[in-house]
N, C-alpha and C positions, 0 to 999 in steps of 0.2 A: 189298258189305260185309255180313258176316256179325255176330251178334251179341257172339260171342265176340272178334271185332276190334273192335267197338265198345268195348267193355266194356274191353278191355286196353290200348288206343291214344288211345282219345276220351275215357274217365270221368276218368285220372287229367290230363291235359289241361285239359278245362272244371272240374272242384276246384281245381286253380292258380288258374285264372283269376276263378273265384266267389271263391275267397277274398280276393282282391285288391282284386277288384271292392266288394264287400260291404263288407269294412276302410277300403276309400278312403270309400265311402258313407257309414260310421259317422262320418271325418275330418271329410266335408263335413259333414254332418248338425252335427257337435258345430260348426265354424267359423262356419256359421249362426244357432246356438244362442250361442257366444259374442259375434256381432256383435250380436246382439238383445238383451244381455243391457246392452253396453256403448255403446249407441245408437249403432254404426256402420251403414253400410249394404253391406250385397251387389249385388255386380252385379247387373241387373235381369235383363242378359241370360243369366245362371245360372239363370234359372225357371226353362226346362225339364228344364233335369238336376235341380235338386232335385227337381222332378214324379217324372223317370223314378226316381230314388234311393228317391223316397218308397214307390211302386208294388213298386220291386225288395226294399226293406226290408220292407214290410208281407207279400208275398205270401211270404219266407222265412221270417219269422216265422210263419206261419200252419203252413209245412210243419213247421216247429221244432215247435210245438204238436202237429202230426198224429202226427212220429216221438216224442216225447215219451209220447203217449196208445199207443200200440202199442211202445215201448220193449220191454215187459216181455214183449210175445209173442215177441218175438225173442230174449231174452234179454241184454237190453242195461239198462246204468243208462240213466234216463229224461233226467235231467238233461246228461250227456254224450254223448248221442246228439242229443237237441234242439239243444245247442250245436253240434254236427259239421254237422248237418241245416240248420241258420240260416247256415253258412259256406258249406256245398256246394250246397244248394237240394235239388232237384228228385234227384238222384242220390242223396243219401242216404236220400230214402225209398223208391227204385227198390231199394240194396241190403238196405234193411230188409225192404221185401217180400217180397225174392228170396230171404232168407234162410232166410223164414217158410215159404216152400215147396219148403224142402228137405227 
């Protein structure tokens, strides 16, 4: 596999699937948030997905911040790129780079 099939077969592929994923995480997140709020309780046996949600929300965020602080070399609003970059992850600061070196 070459990078050029990566990039046209696999990028728009795993964006589907992060945003899904992401959006679903925000769901649970908030359904957690609402059970605490209403003194019910969550399954216990949901720890670990909230863990892995917490880990997958925090480390998007962080890229969201990164594409956010480099928006403007690319030529991108900061604000709208951050949000695209907190949905996509990891890919959207791959095309913001790439963009940068062109």
């Amino acid at each position: 596999m070459n990078l050029k099939f990566i990039k046209r077969n696999i990028f728009p592929l795993v964006k589907i699937i992060s945003t899904v994923l992401i959006t679903s995480a925000i769901g649970l997140e908030s359904w957690n948030i609402y059970a605490f709020l209403t003194n019910r309780n969550v399954p216990s046996s949901l720890n670990p997905i909230f863990w892995i949600e917490r880990f997958a929300m925090t480390s998007h965020f962080i890229e969201s911040i990164i594409a956010a602080f480099y928006a403007h070399s690319g030529k991108k609003m900061p604000i709208q790129y951050a949000t695209y970059t907190f949905f996509v992850g990891t890919i959207g600061l791959l095309e913001l780079f790439d963009q940068e070196n062109d």
